[in-house]
N, CA, C and O atoms as a printed pandas DataFrame, in Angstrom:
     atom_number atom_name residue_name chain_id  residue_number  x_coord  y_coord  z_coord
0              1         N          UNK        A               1    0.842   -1.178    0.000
1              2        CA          UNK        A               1    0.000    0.000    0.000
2              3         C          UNK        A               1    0.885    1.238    0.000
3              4         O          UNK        A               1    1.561    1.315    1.026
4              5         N          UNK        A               2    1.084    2.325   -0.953
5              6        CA          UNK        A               2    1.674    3.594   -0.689
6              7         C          UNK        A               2    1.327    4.484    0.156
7              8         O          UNK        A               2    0.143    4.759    0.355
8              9         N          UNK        A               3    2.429    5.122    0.838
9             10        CA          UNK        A               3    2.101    6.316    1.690
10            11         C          UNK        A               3    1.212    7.100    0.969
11            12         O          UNK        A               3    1.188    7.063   -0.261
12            13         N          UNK        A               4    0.453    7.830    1.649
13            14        CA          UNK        A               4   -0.632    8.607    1.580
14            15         C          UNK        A               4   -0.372   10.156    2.573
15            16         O          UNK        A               4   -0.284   10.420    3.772
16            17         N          UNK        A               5   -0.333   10.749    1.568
17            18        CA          UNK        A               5    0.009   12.016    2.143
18            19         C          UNK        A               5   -1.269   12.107    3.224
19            20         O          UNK        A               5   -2.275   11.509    2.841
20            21         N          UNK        A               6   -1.392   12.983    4.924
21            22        CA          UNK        A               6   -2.049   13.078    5.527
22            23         C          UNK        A               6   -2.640   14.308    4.684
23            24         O          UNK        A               6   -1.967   14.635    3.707
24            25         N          UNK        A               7   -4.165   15.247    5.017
25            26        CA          UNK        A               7   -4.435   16.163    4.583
26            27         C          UNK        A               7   -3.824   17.513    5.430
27            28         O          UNK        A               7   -4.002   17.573    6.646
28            29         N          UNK        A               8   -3.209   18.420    4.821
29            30        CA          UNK        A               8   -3.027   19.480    5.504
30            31         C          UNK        A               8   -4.019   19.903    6.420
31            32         O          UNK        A               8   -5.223   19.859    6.166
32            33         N          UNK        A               9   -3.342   20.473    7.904
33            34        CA          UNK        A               9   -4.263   21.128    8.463
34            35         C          UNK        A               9   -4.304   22.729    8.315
35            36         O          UNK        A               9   -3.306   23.303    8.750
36            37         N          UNK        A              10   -5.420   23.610    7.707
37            38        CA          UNK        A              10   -5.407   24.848    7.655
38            39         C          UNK        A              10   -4.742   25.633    8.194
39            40         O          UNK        A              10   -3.938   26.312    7.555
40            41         N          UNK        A              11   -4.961   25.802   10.068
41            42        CA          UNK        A              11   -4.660   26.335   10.873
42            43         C          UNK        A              11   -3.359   26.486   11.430
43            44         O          UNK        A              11   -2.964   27.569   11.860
44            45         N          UNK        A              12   -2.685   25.458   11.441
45            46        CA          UNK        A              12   -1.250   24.972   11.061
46            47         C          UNK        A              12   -0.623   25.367   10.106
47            48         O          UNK        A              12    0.508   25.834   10.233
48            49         N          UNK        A              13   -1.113   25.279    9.183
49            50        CA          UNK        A              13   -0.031   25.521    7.661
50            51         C          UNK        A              13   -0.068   27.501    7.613
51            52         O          UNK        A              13    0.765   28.313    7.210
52            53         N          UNK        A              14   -1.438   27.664    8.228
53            54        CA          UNK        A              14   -1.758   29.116    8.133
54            55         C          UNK        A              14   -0.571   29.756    9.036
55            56         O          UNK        A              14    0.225   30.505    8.469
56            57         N          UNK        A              15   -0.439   29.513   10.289
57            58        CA          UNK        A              15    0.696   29.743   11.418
58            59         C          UNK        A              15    1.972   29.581   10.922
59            60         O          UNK        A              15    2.726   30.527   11.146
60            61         N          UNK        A              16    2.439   28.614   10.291
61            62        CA          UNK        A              16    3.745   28.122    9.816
62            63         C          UNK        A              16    3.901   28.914    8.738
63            64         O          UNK        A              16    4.950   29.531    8.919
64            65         N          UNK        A              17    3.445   29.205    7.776
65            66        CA          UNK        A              17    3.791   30.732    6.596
66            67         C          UNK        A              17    3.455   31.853    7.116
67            68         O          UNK        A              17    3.553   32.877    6.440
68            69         N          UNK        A              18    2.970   31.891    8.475
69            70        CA          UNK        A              18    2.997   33.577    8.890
70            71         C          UNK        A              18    4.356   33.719    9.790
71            72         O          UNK        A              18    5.063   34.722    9.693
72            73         N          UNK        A              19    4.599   32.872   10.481
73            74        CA          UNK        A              19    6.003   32.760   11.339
74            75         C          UNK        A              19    7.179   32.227    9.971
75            76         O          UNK        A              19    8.340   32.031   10.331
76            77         N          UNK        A              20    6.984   32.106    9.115
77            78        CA          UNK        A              20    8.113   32.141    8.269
78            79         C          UNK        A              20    8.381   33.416    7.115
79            80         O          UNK        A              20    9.346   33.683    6.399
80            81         N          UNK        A              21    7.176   33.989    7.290
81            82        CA          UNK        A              21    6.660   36.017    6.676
82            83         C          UNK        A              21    6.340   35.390    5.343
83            84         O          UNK        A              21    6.612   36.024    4.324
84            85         N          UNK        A              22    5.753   34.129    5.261
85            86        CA          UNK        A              22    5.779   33.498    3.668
86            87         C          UNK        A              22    4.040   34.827    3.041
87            88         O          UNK        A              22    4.220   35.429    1.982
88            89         N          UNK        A              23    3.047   34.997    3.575
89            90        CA          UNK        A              23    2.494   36.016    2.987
90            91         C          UNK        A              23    2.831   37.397    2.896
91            92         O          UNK        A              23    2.550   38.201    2.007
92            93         N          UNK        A              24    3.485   37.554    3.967
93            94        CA          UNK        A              24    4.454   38.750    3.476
94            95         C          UNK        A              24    5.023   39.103    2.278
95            96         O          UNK        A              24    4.736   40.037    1.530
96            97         N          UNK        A              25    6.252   37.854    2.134
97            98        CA          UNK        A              25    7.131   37.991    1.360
98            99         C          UNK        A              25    6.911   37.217   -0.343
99           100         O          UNK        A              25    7.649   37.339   -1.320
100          101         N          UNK        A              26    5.879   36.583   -0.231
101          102        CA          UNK        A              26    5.003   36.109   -1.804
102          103         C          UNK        A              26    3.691   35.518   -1.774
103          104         O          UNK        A              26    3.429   34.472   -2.367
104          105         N          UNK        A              27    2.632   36.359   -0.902
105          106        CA          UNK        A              27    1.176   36.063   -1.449
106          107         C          UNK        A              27    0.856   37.492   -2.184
107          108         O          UNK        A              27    1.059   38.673   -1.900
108          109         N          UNK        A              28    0.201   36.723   -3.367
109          110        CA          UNK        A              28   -0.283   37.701   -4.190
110          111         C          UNK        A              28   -1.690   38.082   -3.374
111          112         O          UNK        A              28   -2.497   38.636   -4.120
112          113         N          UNK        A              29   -2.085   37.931   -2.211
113          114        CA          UNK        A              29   -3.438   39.032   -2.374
114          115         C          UNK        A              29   -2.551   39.885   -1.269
115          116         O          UNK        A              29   -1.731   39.636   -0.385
116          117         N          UNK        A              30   -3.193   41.020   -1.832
117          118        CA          UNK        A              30   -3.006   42.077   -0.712
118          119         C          UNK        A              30   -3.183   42.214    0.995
119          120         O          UNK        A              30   -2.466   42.639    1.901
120          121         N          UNK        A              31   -4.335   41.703    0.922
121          122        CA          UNK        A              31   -5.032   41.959    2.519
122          123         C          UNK        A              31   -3.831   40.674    3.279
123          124         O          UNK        A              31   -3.153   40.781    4.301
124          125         N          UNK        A              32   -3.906   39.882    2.612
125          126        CA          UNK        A              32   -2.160   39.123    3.369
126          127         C          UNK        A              32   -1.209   39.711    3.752
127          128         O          UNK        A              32   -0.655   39.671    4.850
128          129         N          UNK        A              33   -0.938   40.395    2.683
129          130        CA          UNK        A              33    0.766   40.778    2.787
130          131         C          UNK        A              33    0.758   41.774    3.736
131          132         O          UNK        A              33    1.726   42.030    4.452
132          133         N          UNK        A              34   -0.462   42.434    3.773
133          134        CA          UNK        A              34   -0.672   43.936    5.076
134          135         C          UNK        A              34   -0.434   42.649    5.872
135          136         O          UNK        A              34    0.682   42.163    5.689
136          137         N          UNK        A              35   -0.848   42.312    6.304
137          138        CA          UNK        A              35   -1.664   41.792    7.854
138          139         C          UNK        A              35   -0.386   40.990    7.881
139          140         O          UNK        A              35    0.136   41.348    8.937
140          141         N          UNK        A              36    0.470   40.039    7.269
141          142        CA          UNK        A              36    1.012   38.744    7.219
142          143         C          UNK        A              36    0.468   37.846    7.729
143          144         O          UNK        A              36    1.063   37.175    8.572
144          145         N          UNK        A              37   -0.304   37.682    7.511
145          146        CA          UNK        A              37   -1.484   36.587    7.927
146          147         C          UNK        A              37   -2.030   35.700    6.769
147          148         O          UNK        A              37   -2.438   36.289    5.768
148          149         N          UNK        A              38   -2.072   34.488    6.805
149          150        CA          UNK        A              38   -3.095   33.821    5.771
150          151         C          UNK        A              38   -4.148   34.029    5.931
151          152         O          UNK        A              38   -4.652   34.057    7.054
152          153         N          UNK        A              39   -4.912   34.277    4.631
153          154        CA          UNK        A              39   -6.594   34.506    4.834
154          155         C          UNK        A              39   -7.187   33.570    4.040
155          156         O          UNK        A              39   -8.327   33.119    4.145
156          157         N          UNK        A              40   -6.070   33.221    2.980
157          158        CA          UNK        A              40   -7.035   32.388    1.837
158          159         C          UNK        A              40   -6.253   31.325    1.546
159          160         O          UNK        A              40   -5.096   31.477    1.154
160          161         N          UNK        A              41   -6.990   29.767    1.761
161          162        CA          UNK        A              41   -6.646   28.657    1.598
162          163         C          UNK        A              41   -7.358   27.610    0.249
163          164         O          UNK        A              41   -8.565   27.463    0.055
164          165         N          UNK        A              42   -6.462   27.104   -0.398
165          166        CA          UNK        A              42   -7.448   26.301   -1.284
166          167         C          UNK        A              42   -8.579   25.136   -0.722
167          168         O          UNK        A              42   -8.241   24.431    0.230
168          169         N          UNK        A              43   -9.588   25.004   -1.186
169          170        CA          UNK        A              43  -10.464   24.294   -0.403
170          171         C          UNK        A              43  -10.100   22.326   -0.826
171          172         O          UNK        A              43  -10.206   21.316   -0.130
172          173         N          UNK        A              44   -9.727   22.511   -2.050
173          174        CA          UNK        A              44   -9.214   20.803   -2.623
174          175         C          UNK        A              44   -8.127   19.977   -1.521
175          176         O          UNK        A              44   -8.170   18.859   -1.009
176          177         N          UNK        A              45   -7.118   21.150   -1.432
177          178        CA          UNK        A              45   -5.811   20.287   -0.326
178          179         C          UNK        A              45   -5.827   21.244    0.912
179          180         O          UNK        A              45   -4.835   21.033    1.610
180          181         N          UNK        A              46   -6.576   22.156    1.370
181          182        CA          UNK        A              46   -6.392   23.127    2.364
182          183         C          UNK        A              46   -5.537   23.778    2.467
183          184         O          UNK        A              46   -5.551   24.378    3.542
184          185         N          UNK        A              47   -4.493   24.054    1.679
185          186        CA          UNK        A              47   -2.909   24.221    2.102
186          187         C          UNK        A              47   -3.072   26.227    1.533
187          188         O          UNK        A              47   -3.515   26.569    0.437
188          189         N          UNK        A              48   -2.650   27.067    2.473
189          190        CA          UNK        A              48   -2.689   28.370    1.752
190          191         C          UNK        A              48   -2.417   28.772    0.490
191          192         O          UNK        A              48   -1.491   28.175   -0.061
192          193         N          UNK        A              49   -2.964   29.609   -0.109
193          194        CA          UNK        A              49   -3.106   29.815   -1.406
194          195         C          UNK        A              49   -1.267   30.687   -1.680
195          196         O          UNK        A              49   -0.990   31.044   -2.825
196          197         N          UNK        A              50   -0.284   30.902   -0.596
197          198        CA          UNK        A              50    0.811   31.591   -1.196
198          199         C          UNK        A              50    2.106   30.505   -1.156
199          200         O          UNK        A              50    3.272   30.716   -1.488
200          201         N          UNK        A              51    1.567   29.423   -0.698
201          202        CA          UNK        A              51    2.343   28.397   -1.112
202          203         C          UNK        A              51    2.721   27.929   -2.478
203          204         O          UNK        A              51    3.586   27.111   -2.791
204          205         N          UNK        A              52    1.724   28.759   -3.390
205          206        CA          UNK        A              52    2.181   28.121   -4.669
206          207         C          UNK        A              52    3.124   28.658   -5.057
207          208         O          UNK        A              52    3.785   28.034   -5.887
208          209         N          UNK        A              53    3.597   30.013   -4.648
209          210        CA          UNK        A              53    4.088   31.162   -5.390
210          211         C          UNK        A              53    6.178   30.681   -4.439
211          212         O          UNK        A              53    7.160   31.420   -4.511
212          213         N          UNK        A              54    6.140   29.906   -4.036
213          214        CA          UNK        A              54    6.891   29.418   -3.354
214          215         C          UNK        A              54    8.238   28.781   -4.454
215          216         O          UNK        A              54    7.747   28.387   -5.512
216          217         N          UNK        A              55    9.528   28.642   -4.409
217          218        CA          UNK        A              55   10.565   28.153   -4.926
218          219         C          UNK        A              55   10.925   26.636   -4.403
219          220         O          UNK        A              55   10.974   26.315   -3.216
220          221         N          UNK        A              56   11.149   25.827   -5.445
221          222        CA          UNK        A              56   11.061   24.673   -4.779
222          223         C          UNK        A              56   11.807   24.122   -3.385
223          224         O          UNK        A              56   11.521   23.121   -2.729
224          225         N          UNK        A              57   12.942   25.190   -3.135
225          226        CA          UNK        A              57   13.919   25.228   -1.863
226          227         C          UNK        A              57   13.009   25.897   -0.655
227          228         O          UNK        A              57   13.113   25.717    0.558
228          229         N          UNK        A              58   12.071   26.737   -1.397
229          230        CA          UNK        A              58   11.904   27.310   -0.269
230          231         C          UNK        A              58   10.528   26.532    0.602
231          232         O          UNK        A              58   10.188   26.490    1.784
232          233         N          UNK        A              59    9.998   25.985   -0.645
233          234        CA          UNK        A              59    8.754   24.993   -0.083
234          235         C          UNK        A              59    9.300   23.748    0.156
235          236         O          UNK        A              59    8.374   23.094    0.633
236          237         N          UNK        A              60   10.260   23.072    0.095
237          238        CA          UNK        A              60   10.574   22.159    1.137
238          239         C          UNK        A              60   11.109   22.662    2.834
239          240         O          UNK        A              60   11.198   21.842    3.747
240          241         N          UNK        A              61   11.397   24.022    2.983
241          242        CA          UNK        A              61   11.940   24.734    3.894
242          243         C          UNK        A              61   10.637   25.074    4.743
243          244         O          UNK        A              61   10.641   24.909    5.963
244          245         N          UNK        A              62    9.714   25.470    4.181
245          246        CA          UNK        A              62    7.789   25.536    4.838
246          247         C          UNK        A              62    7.448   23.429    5.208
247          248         O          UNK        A              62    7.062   22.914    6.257
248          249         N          UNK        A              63    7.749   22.846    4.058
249          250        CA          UNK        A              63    6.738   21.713    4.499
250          251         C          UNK        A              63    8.028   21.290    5.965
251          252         O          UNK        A              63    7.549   21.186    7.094
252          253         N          UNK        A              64    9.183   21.139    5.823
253          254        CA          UNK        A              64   10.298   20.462    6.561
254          255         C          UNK        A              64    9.536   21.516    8.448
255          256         O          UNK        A              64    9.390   20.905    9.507
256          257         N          UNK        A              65    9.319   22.582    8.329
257          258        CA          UNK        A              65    8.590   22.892   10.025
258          259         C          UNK        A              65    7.547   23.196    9.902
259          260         O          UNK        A              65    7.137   23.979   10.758
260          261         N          UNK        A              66    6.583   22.772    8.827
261          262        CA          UNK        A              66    5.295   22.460    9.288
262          263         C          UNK        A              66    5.331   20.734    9.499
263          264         O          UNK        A              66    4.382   20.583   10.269
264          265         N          UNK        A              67    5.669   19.917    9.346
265          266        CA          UNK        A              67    6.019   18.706    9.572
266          267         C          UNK        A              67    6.635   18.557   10.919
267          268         O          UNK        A              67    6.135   17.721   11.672
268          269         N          UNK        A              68    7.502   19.155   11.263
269          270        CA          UNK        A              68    7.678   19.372   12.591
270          271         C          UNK        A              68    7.131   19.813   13.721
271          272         O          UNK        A              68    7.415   19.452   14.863
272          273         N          UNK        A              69    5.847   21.092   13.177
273          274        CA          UNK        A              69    4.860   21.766   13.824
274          275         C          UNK        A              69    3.938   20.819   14.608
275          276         O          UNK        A              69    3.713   20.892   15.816
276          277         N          UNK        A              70    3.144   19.391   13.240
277          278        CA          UNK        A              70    2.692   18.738   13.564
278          279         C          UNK        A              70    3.403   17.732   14.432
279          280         O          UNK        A              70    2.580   17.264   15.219
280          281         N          UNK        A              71    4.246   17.366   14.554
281          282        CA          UNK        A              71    5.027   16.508   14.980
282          283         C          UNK        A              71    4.394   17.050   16.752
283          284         O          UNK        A              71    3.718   16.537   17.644
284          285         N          UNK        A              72    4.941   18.058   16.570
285          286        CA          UNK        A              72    5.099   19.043   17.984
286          287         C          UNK        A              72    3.573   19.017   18.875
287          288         O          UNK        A              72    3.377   18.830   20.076
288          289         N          UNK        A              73    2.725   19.255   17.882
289          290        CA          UNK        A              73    1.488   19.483   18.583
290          291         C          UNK        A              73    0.838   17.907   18.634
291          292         O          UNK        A              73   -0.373   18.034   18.815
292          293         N          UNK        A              74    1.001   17.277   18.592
293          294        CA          UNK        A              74    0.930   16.096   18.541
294          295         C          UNK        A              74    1.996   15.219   20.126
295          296         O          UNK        A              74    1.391   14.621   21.016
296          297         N          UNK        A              75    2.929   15.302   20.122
297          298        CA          UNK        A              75    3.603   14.752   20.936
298          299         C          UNK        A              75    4.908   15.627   22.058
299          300         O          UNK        A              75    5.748   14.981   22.685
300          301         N          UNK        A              76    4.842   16.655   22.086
301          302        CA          UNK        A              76    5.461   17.028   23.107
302          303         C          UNK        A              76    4.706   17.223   24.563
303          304         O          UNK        A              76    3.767   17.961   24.861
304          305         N          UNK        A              77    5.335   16.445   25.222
305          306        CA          UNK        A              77    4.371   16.000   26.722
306          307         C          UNK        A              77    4.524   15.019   26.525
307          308         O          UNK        A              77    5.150   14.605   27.502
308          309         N          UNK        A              78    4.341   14.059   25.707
309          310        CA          UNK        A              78    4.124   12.487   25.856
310          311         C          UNK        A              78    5.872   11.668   26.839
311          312         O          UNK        A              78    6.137   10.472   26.713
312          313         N          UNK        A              79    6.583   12.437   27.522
313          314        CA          UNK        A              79    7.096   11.910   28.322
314          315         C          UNK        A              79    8.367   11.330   27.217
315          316         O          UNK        A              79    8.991   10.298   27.465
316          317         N          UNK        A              80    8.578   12.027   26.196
317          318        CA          UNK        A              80    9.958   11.502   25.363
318          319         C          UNK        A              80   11.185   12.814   25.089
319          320         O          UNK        A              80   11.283   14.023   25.297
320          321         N          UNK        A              81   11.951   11.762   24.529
321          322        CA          UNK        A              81   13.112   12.884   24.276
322          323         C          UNK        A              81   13.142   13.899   23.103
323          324         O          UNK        A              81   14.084   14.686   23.007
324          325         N          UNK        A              82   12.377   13.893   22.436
325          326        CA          UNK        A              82   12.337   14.440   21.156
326          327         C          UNK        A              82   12.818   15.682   20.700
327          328         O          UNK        A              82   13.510   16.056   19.753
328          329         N          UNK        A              83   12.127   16.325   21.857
329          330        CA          UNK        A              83   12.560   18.315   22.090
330          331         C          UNK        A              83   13.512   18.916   22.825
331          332         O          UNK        A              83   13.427   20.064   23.261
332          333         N          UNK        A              84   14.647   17.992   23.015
333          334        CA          UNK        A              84   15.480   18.480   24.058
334          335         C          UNK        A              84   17.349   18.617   23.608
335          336         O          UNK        A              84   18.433   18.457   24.168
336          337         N          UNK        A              85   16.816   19.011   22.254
337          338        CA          UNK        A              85   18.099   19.786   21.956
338          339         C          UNK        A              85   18.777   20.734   22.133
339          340         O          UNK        A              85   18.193   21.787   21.879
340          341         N          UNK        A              86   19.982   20.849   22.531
341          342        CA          UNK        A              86   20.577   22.260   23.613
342          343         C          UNK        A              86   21.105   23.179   22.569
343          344         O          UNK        A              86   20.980   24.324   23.004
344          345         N          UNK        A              87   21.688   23.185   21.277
345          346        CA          UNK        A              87   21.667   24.161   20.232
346          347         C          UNK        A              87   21.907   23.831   18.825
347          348         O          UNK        A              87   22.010   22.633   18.564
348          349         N          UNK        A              88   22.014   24.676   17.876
349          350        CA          UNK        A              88   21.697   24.423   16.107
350          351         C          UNK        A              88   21.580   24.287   16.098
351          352         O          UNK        A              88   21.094   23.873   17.150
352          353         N          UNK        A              89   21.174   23.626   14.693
353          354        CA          UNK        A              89   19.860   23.767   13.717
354          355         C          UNK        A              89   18.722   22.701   14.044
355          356         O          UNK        A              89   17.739   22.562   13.317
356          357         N          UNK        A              90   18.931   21.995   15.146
357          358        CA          UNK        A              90   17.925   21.082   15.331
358          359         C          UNK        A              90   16.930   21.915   16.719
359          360         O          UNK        A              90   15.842   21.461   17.071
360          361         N          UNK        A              91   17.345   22.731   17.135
361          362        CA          UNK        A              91   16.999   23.265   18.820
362          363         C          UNK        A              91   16.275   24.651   18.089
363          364         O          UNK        A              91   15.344   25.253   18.624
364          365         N          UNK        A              92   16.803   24.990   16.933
365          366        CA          UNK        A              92   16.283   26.509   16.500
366          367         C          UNK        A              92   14.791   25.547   15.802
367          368         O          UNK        A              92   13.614   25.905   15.857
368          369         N          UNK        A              93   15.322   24.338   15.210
369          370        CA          UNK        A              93   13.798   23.979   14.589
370          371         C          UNK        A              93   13.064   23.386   15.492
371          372         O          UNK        A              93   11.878   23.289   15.175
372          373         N          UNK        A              94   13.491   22.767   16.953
373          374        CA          UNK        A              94   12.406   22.564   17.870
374          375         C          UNK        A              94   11.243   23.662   18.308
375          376         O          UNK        A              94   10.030   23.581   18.111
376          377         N          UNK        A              95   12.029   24.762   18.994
377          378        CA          UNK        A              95   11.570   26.192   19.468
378          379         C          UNK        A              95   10.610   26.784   18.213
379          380         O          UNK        A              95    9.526   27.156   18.662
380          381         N          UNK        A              96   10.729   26.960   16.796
381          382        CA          UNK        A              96    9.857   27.042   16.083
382          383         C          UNK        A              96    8.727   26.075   16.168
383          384         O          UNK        A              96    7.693   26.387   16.759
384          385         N          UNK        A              97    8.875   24.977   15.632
385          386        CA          UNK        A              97    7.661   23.986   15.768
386          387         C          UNK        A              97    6.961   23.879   17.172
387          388         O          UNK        A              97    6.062   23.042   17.106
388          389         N          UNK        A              98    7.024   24.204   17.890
389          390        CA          UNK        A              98    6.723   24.472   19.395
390          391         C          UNK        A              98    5.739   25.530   19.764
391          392         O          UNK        A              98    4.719   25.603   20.449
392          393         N          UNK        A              99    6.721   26.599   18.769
393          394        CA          UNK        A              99    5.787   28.163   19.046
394          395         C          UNK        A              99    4.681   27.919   18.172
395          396         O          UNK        A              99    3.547   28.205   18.558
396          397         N          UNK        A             100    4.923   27.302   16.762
397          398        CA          UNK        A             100    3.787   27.253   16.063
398          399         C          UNK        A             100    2.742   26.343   16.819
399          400         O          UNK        A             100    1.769   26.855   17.372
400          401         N          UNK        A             101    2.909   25.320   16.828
401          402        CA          UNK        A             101    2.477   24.158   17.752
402          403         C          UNK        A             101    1.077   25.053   18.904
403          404         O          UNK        A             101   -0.140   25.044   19.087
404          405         N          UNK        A             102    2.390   25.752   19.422
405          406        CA          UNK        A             102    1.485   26.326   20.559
406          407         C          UNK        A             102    0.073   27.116   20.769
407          408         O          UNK        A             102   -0.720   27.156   21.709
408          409         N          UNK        A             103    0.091   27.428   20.108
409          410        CA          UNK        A             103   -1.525   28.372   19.569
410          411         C          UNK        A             103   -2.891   26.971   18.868
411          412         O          UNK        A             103   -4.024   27.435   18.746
412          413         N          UNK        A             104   -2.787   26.024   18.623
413          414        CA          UNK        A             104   -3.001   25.261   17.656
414          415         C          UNK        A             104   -4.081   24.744   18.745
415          416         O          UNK        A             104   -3.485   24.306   19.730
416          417         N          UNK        A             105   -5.660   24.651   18.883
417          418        CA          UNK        A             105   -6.452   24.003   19.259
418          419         C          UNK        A             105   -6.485   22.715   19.702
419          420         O          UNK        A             105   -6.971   22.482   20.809
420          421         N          UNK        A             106   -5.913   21.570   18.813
421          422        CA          UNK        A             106   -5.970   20.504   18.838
422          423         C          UNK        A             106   -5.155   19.772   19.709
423          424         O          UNK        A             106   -5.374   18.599   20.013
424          425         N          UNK        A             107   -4.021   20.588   20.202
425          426        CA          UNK        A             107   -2.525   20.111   20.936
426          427         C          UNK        A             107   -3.343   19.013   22.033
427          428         O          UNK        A             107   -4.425   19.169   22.600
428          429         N          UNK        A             108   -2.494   17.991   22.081
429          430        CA          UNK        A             108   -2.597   17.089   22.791
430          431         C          UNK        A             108   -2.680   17.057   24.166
431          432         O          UNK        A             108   -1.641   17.281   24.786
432          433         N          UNK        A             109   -3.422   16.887   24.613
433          434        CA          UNK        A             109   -3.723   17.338   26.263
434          435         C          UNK        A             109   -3.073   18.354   26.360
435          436         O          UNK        A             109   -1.849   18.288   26.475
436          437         N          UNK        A             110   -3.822   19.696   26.334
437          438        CA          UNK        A             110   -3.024   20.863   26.343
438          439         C          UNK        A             110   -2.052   21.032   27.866
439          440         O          UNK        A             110   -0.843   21.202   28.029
440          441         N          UNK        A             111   -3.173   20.900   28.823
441          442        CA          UNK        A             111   -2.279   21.190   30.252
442          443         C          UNK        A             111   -0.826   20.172   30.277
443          444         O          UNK        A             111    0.110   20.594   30.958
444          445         N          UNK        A             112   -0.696   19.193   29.732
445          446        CA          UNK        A             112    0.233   18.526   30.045
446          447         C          UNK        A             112    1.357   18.943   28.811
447          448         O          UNK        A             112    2.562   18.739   28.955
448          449         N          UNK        A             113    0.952   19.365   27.968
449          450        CA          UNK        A             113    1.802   20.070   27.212
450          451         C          UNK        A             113    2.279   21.581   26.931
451          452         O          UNK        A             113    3.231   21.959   26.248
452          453         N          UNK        A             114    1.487   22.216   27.542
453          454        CA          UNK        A             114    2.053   23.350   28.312
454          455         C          UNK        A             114    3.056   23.175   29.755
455          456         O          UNK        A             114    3.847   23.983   30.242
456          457         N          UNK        A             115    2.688   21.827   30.193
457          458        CA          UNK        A             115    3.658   21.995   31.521
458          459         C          UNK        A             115    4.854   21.490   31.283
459          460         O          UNK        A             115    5.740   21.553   32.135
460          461         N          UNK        A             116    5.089   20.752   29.739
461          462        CA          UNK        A             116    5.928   19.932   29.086
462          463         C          UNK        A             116    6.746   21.214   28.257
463          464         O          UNK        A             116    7.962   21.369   28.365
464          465         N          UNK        A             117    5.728   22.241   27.281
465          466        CA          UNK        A             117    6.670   23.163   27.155
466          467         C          UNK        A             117    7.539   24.301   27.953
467          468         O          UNK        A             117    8.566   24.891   27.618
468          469         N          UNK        A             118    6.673   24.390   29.232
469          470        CA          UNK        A             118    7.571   24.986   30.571
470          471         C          UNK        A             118    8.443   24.201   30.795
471          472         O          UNK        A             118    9.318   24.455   29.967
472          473         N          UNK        A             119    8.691   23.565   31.277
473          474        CA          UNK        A             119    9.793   22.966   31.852
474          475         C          UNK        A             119   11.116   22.949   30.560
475          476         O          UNK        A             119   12.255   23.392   30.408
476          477         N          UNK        A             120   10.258   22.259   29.926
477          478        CA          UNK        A             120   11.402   22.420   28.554
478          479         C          UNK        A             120   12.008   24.071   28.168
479          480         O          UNK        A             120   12.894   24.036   27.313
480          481         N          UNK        A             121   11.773   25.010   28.505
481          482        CA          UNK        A             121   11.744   26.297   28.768
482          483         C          UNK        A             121   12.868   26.330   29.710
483          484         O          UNK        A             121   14.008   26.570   29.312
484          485         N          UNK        A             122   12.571   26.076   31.063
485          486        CA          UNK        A             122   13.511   26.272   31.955
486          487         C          UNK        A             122   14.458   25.228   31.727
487          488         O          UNK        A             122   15.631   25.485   31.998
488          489         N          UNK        A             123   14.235   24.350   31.379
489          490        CA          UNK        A             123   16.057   23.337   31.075
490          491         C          UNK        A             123   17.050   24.037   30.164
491          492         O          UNK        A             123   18.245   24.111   30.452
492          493         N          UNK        A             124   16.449   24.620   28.898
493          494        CA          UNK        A             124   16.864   25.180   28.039
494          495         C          UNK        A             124   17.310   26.708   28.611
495          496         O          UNK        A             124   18.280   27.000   27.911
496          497         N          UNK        A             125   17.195   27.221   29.045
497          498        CA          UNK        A             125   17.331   28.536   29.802
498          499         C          UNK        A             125   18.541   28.224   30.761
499          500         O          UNK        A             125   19.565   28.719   30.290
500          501         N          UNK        A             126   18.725   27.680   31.745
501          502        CA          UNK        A             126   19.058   26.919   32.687
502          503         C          UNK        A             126   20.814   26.545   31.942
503          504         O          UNK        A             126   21.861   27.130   32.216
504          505         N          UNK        A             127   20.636   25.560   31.107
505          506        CA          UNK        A             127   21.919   25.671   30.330
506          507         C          UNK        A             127   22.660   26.750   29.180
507          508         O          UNK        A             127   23.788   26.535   28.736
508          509         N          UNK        A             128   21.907   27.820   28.826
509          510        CA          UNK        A             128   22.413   28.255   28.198
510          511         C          UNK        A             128   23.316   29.790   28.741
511          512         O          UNK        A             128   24.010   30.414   27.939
């Protein structure tokens, strides 16, 4: 059976091109690029409409921490090691997928993952 891409989640993908200034910096509608905010998503794959306008480096650079985003809102709290990198490029892409993560409705038992991203907060603080 082939992998099957999951369906994008809106709200997610919407967060992850506003924390990367992706409507800022190439959605063609206007009321985006003011605001940097996604407003308009295709309804077929959900995925924002300024993703298309994207370079193929730079849209593997969006899917690579929205993939992580989900990753994040999904399993940080669950009592593993996953997020506990102390620096580069793996600790700068935790702390992103995290922040995005964080706003996101769906997060997995939120209280326990808010007390999972505190602490992870103060370890990280703590050593640096």
């Amino acid at each position: 059976m082939p992998y099957e891409k999951r369906p994008m989640d809106t709200g997610l993908a919407a967060r992850t091109a506003e924390i990367l200034a992706v409507p800022h910096m190439v959605c063609r509608r206007r009321d985006c690029r003011r605001r940097n905010a996604c407003r308009w998503h295709f309804k077929s794959n959900r995925e924002p409409c300024c993703l298309r306008n994207l370079t193929a480096e730079h849209r593997q650079v969006f899917d690579a921490v929205y993939e992580e985003a989900r990753f994040a809102e999904g399993f940080l709290g669950s009592g593993s090691h996953f997020f506990e990198a102390r620096d580069g490029e793996r600790r700068m892409l935790d702390d992103l997928a995290i922040e995005i993560a964080r706003t996101s409705p769906s997060r997995w038992r939120p209280e326990i993952w808010d007390a999972a991203r505190r602490k992870r907060e103060k370890l990280l603080s703590s050593g640096d």
